[in-house]
C-alpha positions as a Python dict, from the first residue, in 0.01 Angstrom:
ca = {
    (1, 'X'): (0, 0, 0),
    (2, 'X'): (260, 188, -152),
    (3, 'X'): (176, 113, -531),
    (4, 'X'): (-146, 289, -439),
    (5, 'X'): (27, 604, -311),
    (6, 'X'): (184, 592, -637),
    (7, 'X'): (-118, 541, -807),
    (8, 'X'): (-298, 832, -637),
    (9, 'X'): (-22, 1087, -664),
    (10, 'X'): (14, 1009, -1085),
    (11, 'X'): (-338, 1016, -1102),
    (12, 'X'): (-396, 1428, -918),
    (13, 'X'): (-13, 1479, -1124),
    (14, 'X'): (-191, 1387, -1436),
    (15, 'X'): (-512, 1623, -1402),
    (16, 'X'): (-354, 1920, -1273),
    (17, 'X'): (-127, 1893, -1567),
    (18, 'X'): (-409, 1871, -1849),
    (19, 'X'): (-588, 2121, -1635),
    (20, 'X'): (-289, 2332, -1674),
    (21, 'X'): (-269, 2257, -2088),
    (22, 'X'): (-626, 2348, -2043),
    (23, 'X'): (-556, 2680, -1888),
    (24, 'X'): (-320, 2735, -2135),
    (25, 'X'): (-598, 2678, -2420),
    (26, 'X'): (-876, 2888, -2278),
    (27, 'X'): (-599, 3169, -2317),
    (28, 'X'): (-450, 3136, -2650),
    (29, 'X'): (-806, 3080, -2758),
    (30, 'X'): (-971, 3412, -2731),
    (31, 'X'): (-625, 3575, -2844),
    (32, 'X'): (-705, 3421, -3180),
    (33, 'X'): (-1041, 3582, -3221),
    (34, 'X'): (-1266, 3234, -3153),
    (35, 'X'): (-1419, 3345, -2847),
    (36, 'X'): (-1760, 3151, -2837),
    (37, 'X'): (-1801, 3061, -2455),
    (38, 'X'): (-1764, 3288, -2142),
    (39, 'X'): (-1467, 3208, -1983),
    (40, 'X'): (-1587, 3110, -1679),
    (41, 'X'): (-1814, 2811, -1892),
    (42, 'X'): (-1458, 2733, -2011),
    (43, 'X'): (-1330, 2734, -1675),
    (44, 'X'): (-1583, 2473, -1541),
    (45, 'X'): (-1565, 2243, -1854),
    (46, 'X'): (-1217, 2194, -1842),
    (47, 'X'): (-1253, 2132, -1436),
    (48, 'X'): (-1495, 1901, -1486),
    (49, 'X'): (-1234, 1739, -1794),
    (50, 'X'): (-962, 1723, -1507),
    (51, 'X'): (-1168, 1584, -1279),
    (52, 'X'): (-1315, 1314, -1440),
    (53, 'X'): (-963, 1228, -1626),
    (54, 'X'): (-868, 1202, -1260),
    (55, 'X'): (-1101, 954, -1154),
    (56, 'X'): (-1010, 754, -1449),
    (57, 'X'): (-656, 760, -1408),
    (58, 'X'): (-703, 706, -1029),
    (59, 'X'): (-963, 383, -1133),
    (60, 'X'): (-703, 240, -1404),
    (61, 'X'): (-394, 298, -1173),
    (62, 'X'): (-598, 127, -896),
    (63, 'X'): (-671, -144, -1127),
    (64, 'X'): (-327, -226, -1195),
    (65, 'X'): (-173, -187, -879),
    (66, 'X'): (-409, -430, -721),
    (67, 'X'): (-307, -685, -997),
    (68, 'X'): (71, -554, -935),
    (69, 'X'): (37, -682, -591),
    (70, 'X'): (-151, -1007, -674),
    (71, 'X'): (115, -1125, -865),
    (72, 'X'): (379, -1022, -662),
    (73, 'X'): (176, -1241, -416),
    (74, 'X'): (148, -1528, -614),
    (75, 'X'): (542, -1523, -739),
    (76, 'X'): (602, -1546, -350),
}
């Protein structure tokens, strides 16, 4: 149970912190003159990013926790 807590808080650590590099991004992009998409487009693109890098993390993390604690089980 506790490799899954782990699991869960890496996974939300992880997207906030490529939604942050993504933040980051949709502002040094229009100060270089390539301003293409509204920034509020931007703004749901890179949410949508975060949260679906989220749910893969969170999948993969779940993954290999559950295998974590089969082994640990088996070793036993």
């Amino acid at each position: 149970m506790r490799i899954r807590r782990v699991a869960i808080v890496f996974a939300l650590f992880s997207a906030i912190y490529w939604q942050v590099v993504t933040w980051f991004l949709g502002i040094i992009n229009p100060m270089t003159g390539i301003d293409i998409l509204p920034f509020w487009l931007v703004a749901i693109i890179n949410a949508g990013a975060a949260a679906f890098y989220a749910a893969a993390a969170l999948i993969f993390c779940h993954r290999l926790a559950r295998r974590v604690v089969r082994q640990a089980q088996k070793r036993s």
